[in-house]
C-alpha positions, 0 to 999 in steps of 0.5 A, a space after each residue: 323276247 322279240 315280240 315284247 321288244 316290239 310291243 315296248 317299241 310301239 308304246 314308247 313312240 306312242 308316247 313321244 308322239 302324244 308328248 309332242 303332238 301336246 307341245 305341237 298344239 300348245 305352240 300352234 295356239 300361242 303362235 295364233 295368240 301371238 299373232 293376234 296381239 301383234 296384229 291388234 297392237 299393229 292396228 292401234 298403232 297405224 291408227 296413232 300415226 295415221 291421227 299424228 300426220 293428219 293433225 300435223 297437216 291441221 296444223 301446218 296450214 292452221 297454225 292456230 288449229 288445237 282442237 285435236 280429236 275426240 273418239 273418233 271412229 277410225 280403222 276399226 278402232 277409236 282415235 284421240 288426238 291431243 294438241 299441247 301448249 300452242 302460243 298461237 291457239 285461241 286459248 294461248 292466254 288460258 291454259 293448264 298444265 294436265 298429267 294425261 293418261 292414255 286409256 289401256 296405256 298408262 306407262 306412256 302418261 304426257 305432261 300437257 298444256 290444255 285449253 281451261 275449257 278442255 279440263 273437266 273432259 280430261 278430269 273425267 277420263 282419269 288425267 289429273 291436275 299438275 306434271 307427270 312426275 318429272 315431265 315437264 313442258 318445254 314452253 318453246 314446243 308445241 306437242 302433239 299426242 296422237 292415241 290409236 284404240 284398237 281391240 282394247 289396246 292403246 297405242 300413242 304417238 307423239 310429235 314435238 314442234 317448235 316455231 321455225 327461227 328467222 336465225 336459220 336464214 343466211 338472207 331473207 327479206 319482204 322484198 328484194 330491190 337490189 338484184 343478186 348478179 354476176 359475182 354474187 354468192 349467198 351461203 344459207 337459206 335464202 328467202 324473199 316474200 316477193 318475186 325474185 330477180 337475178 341478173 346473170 349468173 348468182 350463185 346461191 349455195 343454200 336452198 332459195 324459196 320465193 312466194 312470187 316467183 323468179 324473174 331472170 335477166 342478163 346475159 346469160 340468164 343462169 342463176 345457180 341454185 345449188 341448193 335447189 329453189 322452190 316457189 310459193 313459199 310464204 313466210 311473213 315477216 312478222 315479230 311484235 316487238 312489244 313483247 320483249 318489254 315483258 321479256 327483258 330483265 333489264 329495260 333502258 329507256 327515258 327514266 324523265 319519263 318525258 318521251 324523248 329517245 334514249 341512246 345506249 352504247 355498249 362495247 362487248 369485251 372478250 373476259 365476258 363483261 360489257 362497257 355500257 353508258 346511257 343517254 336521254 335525248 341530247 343530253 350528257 352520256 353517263 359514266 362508263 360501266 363495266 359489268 359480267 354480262 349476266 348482270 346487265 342481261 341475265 335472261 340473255 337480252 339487252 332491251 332498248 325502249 324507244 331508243 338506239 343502240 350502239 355496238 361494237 367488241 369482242 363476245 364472250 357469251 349469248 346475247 340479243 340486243 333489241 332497240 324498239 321504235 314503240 312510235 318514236 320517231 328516230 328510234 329503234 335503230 342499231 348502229 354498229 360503231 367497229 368491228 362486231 365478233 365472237 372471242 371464239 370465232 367459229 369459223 376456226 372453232 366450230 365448238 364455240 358457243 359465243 352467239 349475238 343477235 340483233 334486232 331492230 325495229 327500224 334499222 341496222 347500220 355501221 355507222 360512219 366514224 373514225 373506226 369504220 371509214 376506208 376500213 375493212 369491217 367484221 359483224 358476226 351476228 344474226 341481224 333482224 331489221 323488221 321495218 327497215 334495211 341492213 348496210 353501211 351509212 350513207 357516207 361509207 357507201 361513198 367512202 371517198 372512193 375507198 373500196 373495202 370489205 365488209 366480213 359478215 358470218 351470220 345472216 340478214 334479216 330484214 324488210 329490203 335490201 340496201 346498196 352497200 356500194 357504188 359501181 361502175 358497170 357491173 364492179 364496185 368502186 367505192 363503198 363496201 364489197 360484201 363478203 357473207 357466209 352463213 354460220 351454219 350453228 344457227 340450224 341448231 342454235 338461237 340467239 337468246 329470244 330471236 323473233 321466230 316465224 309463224 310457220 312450224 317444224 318438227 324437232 322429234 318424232 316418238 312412237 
């Protein structure tokens, strides 16, 4: 019996060891299966991101750069490099909306926006005419697709940029020929494309970028950058105002059609509707006419041709005002006529949604009346001056030796600066006392087709 029992013994472990030698084997090889698919998957994918920040370095430094990669032998494996709907490419006025298919990745298909030319090319690889289902293109973004090929095997990174909004910015001019001193405190981004001077101890709480350096002066020369400062940064101060005509569903200007300046006065109320009249030249003003803001400006924007605006109220909504100059002298100016706000203040209400713009061809004032002499003044707005200066009328800088305030949220945008008092030594005697902060919404929001920048920022990262 003991010899049978040893025998039995002996073919029983011999038989579980041949069962899991089998498995031993079955999971060596899918373990080396299992490596090889992640390495080649690996592969692929380091090549998409390698293409994906090479082409997003083309284009920081070419804003007009989209021609992108084609098979382009890379790491062992092929890369292909897509550039999607940019305004600034030479084919901006010419292009077509393509559902493409990344070769051995069909899942990961893109809505894109390609130059005319570069439609046959697409066609040929298996891309079609029209969107991806519901994918559609945002007309605001530029998208980069970035496909690494390695071993069969298809990996895609995509980038989405958008031109960077001047709204971001708490102070931003050409040139700056008032210098920020002692007792000065700017909130935002602050950025100047000259040289910038400061005399004694400024306080700047957001990020200063300069294109021409920085000059100190006083004493002490101690400016304080808490937000850190960074030279030979250029961003022009550009925006073709011509454009928004195309834009406005609703235009003012000299029905006479004889060239004259056309005055538009607009009083915001805070029930979400606008009191508005009109005037040609010199002539009588019409009748008042209060309307729901989305009927005077149901795209978001009031468009004044060759003329000159004059604002004042409470906000209830989004809204840019634009005056245009278009070679009218004495045109494309905003005057500013009372206190400017929002019905929901966000500076108690960070949930408010209110939002006002401002752009002016020329330049953007408060104008010198009844409702703003000797009297502390509100604008809550984001204010774009492109060939001129933002501050008081010359009457107010005077101000029959009245000092007062002059209460900004939001940010400046403009060519220069502006004096917005009279001092005596280092403090102001007359005039207004700037008290500015930045309304930290505009990181995220925009006023309705506020000028944008020619420089890029990236908005999302998808791998």
């Amino acid at each position: 019996m003991g010899g049978k029992a040893a025998i039995l013994l002996v073919l029983g472990f011999s038989t579980i060891f041949l069962v899991l030698g089998n498995n031993f084997n079955n999971l060596a090889n899918n373990a080396v299966g299992n490596y090889d698919d992640y390495y080649i998957q690996s592969v692929a994918h380091n090549i998409a991101i390698s293409g994906a920040n090479m082409a997003a370095s083309l284009l920081f430094f070419d804003k007009t750069w989209e021609e992108g990669f084609e098979d382009v032998d890379f790491g062992g494996g092929t890369l292909n490099v897509i550039v999607s709907n940019n305004p600034y490419g030479a084919s901006a006025s010419g292009k077509t909306t393509i559902c493409h298919i990344p070769p051995g990745n069909p899942s990961n298909s893109h809505t894109i926006r390609v130059a005319n030319a570069a439609v046959p090319a697409h066609l040929a690889h298996g891309d079609y005419l029209g969107e991806c289902g519901s994918d559609v293109v945002d007309n605001d973004m530029v998208t980069i697709v970035a496909e690494g090929t390695f071993a069969g095997k298809t990996e895609v990174v995509t980038i989405e940029f958008r031109p960077s909004n001047f709204s971001k910015f708490g102070n931003f001019y050409s040139t700056v020929s008032a210098y920020p001193a002692t007792g000065d405190t700017f909130n935002g981004p602050f950025h100047t494309n000259g040289k910038l001077t400061t005399y004694g101890t400024p306080v700047f709480w957001g990020k200063v970028t300069t294109q021409s350096g920085l000059k100190k002066m006083g004493t002490p020369k101690d400016p304080k950058f808490y937000g850190g400062y960074e030279s030979g940064v250029d961003i022009p101060l550009e925006f073709d105002t011509s454009g928004y005509a195309a834009k406005a569903d609703v235009k003012f200007y000299d029905t006479t059609a004889s060239n004259k300046i056309t005055n538009l006065d607009l009083t915001f109320n805070n029930d979400g509707t606008v009191t508005w009249k009109q005037q040609i030249d010199s002539g009588p003003w019409s009748p008042d006419a209060t309307v729901p803001l989305a009927a005077i400006a149901p795209n978001g924007m009031i468009y004044c041709e060759k003329g000159n605006i004059f604002v004042k109220g409470t906000l209830d909504g989004k809204i840019t005002i634009v005056a245009t100059k278009s070679g009218k002298t004495g045109a494309g100016n905003i005057y500013q006529t009372g206190d400017l706000k929002y019905k929901d203040d966000p500076a108690t209400d960070p949930n408010s949604t209110d939002l006002l713009g401002m752009v002016a061809e020329e330049n953007i004032r408060i104008q010198y009346n009844d409702d703003t002499k000797h009297k502390d003044i509100i604008t809550q707005a984001s204010m774009f001056a492109l060939n001129g200066s933002i501050g008081p009328d010359d009457n107010l800088v005077d101000n029959d030796g009245v000092l007062k305030s002059w209460k900004i949220l939001g940010g400046l945008i403009a060519k220069t600066t502006r004096v917005t008092a009279d001092y005596s030594g280092s403090n102001p005697v007359n005039g207004y006392r700037l008290v500015h902060s930045f309304d930290e919404r505009f990181y995220t929001q925009v006023p309705p087709h506020f000028p944008h920048t020619k420089n890029f920022e990236v908005v999302a990262w998808h791998e």
